[in-house]
MIVO-780168 format. One record per residue: residue number from 1; residue in one letter; x, z, y of N, C-alpha, C in turn. Coordinates in pm, 1 decimal. Layout:
<rs>
+-------+--------+----------+----------+----------+----------+----------+----------+----------+----------+----------+
! torfi ! drenza !    neast !      nup !   nnorth !   caeast !     caup !  canorth !    ceast !      cup !   cnorth !
+-------+--------+----------+----------+----------+----------+----------+----------+----------+----------+----------+
!   NUM !      A !        X !        Z !        Y !        X !        Z !        Y !        X !        Z !        Y !
...
+-------+--------+----------+----------+----------+----------+----------+----------+----------+----------+----------+
</rs>
This chain:
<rs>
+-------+--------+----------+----------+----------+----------+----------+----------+----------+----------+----------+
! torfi ! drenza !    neast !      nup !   nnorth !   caeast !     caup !  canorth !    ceast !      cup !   cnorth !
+-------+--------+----------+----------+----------+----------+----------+----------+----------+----------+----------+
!     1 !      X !  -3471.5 ! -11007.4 !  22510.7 !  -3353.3 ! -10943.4 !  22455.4 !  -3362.4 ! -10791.3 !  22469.1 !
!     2 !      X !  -3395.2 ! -10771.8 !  22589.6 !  -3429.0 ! -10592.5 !  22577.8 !  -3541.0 ! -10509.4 !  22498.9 !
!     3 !      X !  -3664.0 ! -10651.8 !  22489.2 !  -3737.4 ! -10565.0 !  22358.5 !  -3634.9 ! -10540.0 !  22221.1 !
!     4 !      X !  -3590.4 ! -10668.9 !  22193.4 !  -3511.3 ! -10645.6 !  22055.3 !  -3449.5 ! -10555.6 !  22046.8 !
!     5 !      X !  -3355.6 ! -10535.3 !  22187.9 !  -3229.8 ! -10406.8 !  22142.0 !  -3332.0 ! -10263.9 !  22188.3 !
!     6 !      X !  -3465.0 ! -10265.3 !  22227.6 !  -3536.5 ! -10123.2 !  22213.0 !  -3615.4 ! -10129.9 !  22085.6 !
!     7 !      X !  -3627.8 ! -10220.4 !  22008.9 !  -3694.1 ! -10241.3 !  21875.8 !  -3609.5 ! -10225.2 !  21802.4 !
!     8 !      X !  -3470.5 ! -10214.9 !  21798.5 !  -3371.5 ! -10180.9 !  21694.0 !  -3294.1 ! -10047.3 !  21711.7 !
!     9 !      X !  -3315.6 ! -10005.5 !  21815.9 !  -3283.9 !  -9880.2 !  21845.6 !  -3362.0 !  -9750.5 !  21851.8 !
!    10 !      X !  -3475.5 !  -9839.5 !  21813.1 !  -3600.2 !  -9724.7 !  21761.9 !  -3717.3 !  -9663.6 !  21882.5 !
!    11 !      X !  -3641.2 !  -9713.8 !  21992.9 !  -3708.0 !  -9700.0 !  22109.4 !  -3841.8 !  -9758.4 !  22155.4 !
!    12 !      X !  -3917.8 !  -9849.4 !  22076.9 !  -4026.8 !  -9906.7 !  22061.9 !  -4087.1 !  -9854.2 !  22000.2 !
!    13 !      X !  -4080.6 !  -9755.2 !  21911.9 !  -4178.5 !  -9714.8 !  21812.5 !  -4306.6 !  -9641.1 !  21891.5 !
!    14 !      X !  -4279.5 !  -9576.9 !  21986.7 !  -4415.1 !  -9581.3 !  22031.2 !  -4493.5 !  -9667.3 !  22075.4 !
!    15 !      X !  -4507.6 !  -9787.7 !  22084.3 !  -4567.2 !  -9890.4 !  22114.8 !  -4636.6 !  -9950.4 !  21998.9 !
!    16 !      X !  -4541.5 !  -9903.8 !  21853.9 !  -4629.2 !  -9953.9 !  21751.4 !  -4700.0 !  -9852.2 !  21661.6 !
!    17 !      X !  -4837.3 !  -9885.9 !  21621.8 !  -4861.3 !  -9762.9 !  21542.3 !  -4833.9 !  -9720.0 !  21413.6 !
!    18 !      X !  -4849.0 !  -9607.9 !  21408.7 !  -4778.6 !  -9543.6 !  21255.5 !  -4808.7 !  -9632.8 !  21197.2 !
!    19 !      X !  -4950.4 !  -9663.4 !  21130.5 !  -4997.4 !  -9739.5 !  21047.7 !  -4921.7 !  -9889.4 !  21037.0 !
!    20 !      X !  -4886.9 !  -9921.1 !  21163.7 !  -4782.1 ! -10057.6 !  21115.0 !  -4620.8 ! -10062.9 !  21103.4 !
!    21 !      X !  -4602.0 !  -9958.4 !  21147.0 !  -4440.5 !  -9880.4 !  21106.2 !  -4422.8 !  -9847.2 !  20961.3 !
!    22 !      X !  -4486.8 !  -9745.5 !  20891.2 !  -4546.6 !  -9756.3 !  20749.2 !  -4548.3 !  -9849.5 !  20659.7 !
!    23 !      X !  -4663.0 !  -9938.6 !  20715.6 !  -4650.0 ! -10081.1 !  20615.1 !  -4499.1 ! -10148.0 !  20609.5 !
!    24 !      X !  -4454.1 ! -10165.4 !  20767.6 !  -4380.4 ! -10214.6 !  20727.0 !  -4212.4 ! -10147.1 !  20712.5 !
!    25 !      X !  -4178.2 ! -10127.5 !  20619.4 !  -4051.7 ! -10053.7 !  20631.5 !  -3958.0 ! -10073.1 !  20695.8 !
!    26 !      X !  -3910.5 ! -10205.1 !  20739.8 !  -3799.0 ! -10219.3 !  20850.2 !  -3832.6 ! -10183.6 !  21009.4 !
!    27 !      X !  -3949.1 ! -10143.5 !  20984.5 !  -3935.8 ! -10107.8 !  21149.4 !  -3887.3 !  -9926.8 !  21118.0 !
!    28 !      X !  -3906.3 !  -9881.3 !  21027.2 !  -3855.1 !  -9714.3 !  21008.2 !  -3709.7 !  -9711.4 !  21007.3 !
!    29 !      X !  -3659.8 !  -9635.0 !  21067.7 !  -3503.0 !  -9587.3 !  21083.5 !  -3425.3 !  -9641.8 !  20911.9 !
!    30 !      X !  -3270.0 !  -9643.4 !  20868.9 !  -3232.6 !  -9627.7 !  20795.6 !  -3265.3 !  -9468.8 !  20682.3 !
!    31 !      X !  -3233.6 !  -9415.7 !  20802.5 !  -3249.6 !  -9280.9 !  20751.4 !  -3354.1 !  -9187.0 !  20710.1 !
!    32 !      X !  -3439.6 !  -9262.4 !  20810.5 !  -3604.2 !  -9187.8 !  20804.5 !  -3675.4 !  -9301.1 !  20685.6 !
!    33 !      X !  -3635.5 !  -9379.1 !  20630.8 !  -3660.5 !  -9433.5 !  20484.1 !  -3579.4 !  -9378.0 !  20413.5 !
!    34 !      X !  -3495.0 !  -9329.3 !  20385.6 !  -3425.0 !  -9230.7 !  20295.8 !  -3464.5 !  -9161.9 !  20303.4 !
!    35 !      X !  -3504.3 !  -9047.7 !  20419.4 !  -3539.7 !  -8929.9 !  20372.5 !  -3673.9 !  -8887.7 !  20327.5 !
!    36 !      X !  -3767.4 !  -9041.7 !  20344.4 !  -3933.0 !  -9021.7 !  20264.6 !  -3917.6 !  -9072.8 !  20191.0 !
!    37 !      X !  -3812.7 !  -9160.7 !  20071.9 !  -3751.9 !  -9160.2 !  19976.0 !  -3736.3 !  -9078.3 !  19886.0 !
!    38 !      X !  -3648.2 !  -8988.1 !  19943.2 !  -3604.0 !  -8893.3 !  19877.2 !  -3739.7 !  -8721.2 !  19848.1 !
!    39 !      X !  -3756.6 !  -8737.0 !  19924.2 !  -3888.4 !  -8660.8 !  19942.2 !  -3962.2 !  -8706.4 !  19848.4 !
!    40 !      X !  -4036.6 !  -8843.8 !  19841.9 !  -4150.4 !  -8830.2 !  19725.3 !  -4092.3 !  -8868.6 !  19625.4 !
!    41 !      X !  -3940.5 !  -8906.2 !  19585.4 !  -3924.2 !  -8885.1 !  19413.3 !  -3880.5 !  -8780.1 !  19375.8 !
!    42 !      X !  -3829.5 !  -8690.6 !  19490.5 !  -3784.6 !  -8521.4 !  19428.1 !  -3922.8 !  -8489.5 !  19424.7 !
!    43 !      X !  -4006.7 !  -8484.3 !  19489.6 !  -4169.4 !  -8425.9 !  19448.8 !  -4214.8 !  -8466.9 !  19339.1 !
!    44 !      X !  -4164.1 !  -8612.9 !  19307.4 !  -4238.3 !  -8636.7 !  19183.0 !  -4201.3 !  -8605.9 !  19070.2 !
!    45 !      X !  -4033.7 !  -8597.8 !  19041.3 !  -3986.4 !  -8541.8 !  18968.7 !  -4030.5 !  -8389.4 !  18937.2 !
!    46 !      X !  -4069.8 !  -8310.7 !  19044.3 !  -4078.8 !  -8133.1 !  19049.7 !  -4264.1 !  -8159.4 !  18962.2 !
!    47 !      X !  -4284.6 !  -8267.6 !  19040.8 !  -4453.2 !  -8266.6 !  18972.5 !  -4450.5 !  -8278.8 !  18796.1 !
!    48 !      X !  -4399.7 !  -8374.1 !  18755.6 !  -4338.6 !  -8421.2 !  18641.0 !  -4311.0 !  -8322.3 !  18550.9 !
!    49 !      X !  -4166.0 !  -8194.5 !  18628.7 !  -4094.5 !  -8092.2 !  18555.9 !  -4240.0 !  -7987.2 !  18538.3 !
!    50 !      X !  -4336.6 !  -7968.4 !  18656.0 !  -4396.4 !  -7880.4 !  18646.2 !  -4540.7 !  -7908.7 !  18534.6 !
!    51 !      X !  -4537.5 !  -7981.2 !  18577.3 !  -4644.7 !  -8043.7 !  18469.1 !  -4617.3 !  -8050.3 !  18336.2 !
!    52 !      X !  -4486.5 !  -8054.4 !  18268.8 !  -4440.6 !  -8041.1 !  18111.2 !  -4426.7 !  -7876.2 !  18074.7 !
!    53 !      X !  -4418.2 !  -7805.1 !  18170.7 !  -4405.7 !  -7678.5 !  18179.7 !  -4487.6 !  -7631.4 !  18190.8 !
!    54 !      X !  -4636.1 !  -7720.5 !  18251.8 !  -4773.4 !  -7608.4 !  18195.8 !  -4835.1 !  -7647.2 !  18073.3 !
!    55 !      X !  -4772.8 !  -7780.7 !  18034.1 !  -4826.8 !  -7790.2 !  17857.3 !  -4823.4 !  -7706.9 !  17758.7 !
!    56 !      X !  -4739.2 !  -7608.7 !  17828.6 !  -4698.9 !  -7522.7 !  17692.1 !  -4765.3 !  -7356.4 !  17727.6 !
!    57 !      X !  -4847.7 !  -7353.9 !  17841.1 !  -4950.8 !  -7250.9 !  17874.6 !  -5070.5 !  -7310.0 !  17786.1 !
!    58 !      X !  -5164.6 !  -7201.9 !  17718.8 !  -5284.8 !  -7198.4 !  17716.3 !  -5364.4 !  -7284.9 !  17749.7 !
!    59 !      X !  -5433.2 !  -7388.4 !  17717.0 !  -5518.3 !  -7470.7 !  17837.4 !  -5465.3 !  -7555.5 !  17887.6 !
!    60 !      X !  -5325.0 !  -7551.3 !  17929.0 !  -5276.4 !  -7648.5 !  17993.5 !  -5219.4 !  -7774.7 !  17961.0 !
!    61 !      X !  -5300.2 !  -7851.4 !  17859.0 !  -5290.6 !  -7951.4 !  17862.1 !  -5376.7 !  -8069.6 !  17972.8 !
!    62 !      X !  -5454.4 !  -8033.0 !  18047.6 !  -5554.4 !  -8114.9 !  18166.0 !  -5445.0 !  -8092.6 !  18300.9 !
!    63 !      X !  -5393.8 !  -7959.7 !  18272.9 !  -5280.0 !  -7980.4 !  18442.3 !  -5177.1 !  -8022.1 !  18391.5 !
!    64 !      X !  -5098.2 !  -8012.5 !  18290.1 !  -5008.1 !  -8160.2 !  18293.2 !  -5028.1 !  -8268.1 !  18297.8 !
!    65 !      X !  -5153.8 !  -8305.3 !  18228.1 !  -5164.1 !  -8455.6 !  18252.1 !  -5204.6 !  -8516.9 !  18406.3 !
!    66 !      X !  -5250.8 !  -8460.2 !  18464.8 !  -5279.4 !  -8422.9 !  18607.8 !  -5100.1 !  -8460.1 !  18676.8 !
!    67 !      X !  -5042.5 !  -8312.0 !  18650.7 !  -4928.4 !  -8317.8 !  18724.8 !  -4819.8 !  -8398.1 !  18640.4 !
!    68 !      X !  -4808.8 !  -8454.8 !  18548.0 !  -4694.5 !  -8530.6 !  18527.9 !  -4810.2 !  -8707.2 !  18588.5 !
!    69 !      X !  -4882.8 !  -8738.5 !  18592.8 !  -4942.0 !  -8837.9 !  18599.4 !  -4942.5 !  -8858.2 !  18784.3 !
!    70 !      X !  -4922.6 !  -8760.9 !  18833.2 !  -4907.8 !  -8726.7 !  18991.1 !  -4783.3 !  -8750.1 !  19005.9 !
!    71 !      X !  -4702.2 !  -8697.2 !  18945.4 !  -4552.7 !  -8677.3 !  18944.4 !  -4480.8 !  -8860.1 !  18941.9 !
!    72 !      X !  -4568.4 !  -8946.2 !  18851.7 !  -4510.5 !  -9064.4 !  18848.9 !  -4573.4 !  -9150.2 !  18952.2 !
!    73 !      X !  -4707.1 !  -9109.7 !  18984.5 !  -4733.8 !  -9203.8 !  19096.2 !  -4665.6 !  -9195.9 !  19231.0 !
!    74 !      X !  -4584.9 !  -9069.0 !  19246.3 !  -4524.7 !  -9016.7 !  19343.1 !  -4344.1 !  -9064.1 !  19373.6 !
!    75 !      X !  -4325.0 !  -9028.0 !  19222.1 !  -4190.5 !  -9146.9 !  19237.8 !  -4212.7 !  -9279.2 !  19213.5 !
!    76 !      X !  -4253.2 !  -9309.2 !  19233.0 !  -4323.4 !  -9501.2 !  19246.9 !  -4385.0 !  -9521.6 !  19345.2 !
!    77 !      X !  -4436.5 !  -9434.6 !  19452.8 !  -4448.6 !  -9497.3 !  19538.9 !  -4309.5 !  -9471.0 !  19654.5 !
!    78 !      X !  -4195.0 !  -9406.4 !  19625.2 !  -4146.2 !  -9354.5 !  19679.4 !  -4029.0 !  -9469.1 !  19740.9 !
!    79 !      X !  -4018.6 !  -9574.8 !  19665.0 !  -3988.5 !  -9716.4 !  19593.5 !  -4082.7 !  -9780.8 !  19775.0 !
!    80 !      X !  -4179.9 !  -9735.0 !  19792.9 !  -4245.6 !  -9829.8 !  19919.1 !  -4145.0 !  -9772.1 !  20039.3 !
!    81 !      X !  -4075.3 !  -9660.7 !  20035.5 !  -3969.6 !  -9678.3 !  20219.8 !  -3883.0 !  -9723.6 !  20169.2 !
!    82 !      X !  -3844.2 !  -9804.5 !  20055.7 !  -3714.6 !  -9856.4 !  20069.7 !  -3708.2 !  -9983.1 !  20098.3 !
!    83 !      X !  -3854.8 ! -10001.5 !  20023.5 !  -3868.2 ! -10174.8 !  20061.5 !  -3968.2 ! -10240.9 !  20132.8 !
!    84 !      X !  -4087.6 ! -10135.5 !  20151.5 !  -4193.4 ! -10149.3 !  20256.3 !  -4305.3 ! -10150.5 !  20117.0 !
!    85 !      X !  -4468.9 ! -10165.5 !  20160.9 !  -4556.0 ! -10080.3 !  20062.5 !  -4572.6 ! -10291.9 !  19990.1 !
!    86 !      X !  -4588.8 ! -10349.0 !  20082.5 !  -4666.2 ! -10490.1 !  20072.6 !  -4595.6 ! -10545.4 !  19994.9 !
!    87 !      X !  -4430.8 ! -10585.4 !  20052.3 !  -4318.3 ! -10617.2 !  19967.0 !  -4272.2 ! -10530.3 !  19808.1 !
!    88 !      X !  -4270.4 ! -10399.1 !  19809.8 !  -4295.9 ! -10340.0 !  19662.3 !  -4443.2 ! -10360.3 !  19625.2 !
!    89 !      X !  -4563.6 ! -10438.7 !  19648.8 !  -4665.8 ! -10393.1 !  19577.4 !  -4655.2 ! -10588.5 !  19520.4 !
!    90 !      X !  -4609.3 ! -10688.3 !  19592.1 !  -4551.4 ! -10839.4 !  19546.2 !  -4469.7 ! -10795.9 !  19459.1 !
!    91 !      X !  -4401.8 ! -10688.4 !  19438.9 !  -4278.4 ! -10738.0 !  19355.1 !  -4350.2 ! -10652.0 !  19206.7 !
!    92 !      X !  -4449.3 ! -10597.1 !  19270.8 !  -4492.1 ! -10513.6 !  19164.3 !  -4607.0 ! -10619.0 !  19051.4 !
!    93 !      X !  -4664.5 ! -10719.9 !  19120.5 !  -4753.1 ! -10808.9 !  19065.1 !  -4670.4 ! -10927.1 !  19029.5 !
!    94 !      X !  -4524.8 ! -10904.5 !  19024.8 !  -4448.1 ! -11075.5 !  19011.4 !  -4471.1 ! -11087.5 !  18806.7 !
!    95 !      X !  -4495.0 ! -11191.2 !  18784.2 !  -4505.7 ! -11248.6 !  18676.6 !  -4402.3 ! -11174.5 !  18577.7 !
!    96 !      X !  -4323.1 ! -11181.5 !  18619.9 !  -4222.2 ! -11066.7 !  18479.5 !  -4222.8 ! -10922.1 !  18478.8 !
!    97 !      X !  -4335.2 ! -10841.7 !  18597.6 !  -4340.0 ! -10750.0 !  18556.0 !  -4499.9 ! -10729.4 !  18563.4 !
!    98 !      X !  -4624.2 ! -10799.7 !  18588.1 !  -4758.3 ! -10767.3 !  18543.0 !  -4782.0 ! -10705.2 !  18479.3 !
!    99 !      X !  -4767.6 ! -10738.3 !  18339.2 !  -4793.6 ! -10632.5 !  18196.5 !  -4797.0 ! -10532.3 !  18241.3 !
!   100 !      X !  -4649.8 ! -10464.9 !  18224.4 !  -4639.7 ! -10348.1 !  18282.2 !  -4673.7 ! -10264.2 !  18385.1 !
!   101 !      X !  -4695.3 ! -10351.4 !  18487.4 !  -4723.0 ! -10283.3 !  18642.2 !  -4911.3 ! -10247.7 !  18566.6 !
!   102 !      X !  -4990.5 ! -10381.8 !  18464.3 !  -5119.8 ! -10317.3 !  18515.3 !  -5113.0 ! -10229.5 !  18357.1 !
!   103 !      X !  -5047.4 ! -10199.0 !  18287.5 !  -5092.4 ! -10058.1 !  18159.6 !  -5009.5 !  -9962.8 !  18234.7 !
!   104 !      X !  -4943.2 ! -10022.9 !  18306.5 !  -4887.9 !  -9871.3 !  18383.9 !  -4965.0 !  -9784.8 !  18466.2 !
!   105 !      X !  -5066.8 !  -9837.7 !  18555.2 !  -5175.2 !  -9842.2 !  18647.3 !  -5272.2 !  -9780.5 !  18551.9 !
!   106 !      X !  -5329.8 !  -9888.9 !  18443.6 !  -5424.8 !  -9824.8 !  18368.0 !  -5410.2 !  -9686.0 !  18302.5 !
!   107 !      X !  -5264.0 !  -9724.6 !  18236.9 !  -5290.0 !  -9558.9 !  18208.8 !  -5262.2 !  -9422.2 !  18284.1 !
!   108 !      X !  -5190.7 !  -9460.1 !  18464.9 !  -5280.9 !  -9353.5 !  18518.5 !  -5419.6 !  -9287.2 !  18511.6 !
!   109 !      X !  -5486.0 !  -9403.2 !  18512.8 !  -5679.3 !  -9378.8 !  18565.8 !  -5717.2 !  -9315.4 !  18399.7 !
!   110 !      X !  -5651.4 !  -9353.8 !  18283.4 !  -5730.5 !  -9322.5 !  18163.3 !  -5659.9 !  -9207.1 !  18144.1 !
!   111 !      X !  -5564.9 !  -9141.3 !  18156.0 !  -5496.4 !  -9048.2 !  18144.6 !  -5573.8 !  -8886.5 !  18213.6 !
!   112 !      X !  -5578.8 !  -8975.4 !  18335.8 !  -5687.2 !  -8880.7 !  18447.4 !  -5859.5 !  -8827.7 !  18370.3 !
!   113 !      X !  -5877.2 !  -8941.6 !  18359.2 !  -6030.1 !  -8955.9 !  18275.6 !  -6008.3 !  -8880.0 !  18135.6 !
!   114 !      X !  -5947.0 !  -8905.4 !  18064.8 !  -5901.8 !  -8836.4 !  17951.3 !  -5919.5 !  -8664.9 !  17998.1 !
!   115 !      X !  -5850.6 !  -8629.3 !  18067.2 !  -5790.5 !  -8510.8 !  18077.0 !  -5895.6 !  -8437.9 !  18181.8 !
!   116 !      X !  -5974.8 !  -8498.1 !  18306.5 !  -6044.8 !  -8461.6 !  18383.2 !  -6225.8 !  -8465.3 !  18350.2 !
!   117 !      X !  -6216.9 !  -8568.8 !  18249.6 !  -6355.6 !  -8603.0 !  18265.2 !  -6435.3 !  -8614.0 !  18105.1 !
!   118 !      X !  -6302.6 !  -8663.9 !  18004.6 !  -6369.7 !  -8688.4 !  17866.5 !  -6319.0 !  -8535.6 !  17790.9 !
!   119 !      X !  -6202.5 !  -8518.2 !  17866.2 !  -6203.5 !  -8402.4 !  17803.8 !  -6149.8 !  -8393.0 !  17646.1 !
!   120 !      X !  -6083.1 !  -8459.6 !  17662.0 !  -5963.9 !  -8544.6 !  17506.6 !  -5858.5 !  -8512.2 !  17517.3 !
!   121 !      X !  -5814.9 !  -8384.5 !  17474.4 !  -5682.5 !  -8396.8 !  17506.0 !  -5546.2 !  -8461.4 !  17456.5 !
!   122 !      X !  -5580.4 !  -8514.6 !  17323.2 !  -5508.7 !  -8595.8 !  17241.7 !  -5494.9 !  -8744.3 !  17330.6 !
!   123 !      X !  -5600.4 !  -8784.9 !  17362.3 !  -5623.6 !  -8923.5 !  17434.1 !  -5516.7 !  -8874.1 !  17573.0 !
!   124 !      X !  -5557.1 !  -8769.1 !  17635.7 !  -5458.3 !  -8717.7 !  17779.3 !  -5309.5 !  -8746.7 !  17695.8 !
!   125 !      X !  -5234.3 !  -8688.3 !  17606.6 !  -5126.1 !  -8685.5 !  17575.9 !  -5100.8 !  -8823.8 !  17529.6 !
!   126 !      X !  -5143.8 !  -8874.4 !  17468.9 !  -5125.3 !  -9024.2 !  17425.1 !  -5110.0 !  -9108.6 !  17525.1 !
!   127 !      X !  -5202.3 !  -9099.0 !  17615.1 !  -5167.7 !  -9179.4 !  17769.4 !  -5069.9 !  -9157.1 !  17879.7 !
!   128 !      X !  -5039.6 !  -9005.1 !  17855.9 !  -4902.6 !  -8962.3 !  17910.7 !  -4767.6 !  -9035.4 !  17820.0 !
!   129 !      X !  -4786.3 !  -9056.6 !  17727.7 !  -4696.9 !  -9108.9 !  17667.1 !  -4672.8 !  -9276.3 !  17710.8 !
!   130 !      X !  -4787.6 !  -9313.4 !  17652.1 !  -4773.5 !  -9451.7 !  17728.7 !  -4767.3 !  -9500.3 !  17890.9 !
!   131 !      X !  -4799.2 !  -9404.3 !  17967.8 !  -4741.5 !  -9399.9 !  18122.3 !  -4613.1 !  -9360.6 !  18082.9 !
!   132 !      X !  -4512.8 !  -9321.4 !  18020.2 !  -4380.3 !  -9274.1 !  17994.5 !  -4317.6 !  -9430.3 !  17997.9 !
!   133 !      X !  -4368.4 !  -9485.9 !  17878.9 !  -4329.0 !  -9613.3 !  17858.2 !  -4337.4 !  -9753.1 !  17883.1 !
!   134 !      X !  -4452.7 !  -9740.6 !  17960.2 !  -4462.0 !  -9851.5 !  18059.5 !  -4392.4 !  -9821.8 !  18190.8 !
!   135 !      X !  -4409.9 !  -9721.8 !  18255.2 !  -4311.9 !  -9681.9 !  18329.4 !  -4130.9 !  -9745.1 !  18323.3 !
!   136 !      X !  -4101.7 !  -9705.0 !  18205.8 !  -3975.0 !  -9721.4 !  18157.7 !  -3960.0 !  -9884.3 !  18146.4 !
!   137 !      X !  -4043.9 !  -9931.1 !  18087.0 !  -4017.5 ! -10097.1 !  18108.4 !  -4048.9 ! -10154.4 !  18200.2 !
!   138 !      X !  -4094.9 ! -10108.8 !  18295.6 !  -4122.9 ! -10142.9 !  18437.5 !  -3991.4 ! -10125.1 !  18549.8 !
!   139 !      X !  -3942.3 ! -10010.0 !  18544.5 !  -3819.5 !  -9953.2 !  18584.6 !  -3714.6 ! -10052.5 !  18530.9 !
!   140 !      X !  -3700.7 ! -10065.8 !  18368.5 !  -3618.6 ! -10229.3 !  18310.4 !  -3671.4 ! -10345.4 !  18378.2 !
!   141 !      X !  -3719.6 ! -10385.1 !  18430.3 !  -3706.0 ! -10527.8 !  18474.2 !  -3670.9 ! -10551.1 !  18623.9 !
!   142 !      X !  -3618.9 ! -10427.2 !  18671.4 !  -3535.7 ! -10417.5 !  18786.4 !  -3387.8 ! -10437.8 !  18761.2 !
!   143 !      X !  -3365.5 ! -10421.4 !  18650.5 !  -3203.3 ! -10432.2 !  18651.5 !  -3191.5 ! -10543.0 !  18525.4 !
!   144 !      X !  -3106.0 ! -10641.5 !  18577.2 !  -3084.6 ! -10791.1 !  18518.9 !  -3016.8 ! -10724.4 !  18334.8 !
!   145 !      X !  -3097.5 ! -10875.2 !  18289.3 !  -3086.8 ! -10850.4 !  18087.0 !  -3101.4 ! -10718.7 !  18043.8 !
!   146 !      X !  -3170.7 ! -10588.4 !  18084.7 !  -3200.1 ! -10448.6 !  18074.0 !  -3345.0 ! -10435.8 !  17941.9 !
!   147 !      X !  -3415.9 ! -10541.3 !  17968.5 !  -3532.6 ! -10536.2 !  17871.2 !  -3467.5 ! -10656.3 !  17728.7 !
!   148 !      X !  -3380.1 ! -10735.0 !  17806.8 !  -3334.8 ! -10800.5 !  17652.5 !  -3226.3 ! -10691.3 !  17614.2 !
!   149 !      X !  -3165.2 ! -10638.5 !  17628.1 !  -3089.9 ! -10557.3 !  17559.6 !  -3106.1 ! -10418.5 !  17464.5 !
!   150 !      X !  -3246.8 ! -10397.5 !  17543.4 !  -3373.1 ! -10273.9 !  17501.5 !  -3433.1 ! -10368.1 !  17347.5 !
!   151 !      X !  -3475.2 ! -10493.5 !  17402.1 !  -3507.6 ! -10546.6 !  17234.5 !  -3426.6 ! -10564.9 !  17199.7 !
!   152 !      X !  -3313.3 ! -10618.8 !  17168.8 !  -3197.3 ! -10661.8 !  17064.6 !  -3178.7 ! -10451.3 !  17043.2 !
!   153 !      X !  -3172.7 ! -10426.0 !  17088.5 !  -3121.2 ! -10259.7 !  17040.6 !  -3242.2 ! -10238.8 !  16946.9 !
!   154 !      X !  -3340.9 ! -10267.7 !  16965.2 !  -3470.3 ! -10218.2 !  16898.1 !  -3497.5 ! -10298.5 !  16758.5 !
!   155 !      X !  -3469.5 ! -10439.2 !  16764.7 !  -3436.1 ! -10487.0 !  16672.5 !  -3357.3 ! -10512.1 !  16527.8 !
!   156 !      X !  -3229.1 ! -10461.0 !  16619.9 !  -3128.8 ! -10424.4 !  16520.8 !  -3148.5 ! -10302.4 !  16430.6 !
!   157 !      X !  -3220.1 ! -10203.0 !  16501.2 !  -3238.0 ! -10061.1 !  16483.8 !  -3379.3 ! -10095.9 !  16353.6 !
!   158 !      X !  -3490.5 ! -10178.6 !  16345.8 !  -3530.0 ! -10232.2 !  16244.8 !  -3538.2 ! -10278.1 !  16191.6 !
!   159 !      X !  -3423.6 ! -10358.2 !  16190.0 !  -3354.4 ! -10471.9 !  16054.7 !  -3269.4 ! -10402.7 !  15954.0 !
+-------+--------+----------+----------+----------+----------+----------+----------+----------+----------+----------+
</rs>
C-alpha cells in the first residue's frame, strides 16, 4: 500500500527509468503530460506556420517541406503524453484508421525524399498536400460519424 500511494504521488519516479515513465504515460504527472502536450503541438504548429512562410522565399520550397513535414510529425506525436507512445501507436494501426495512418507515414518519408534528395519540388508540394489530407482524415476518425459526414458533404457537393 505504501508503494502505491508513493507511485501515485509521484514519489517513485526515481526508481523508474525515464525510458519507462515515457513509454508509459500514466506513470507521468497529470500535468507534466499536458505540458509535453502542449509543447510539441505548439512547436509543431510554429514548425508548420514557419515552414509555409519560407515557401514564399526564394528557394524555399525544400525548407518548407522539411518544416511543415516536421511540424506534423511533431503535433502527432504530441498525441503520445496524452495517451502513452504504445497505446497511441495501437490506436494508430487499428483497422479503421490504417489507410491513413500508413499514406500519412508514407508521405512523410516521400515528401522528405522529394524535397531533400530527388530534388522535385512539385513532387515536395504535392506530398505536402497529401500529408495535409491524410492527416485530416486521420484526425476524422477520432471523432464519431466525422468521416461519414465528410463523404455525404462531398457527395452532395458532386451530385
Amino acid at each position: 500500500m505504501e508503494k502505491l500511494r508513493r507511485v501515485l504521488s509521484g514519489q517513485d519516479d526515481e526508481e523508474q527509468g525515464l525510458t519507462s515513465q515515457v513509454l508509459d504515460a500514466s506513470t507521468l504527472s497529470f500535468s507534466t503530460r499536458m505540458r509535453w502536450f502542449a509543447i510539441c503541438f505548439v512547436s509543431g504548429i510554429l514548425f508548420s506556420i514557419l515552414g509555409t512562410a519560407l515557401l514564399w522565399i526564394p528557394g524555399g520550397l525544400k525548407l518548407f517541406a522539411v518544416f511543415y513535414t516536421f511540424g506534423n510529425i511533431a503535433a502527432l506525436a504530441s498525441t503520445c503524453f496524452l495517451m502513452g507512445p504504445m497505446k497511441q501507436l495501437k490506436k494508430m494501426f487499428e483497422t479503421t484508421r490504417l489507410l491513413a495512418t500508413v499514406i500519412m507515414i508514407l508521405c512523410f518519408v516521400l515528401t522528405l525524399c522529394a524535397a531533400l534528395w530527388w530534388h522535385k519540388k512539385g513532387l515536395a508540394l504535392l506530398f505536402c498536400i497529401l500529408q495535409c489530407l491524410s492527416m485530416t482524415w486521420y484526425s476524422l476518425s477520432y471523432i464519431p460519424y466525422a468521416r461519414d459526414a465528410v463523404i455525404k458533404c462531398c457527395s452532395s457537393l458532386l451530385s
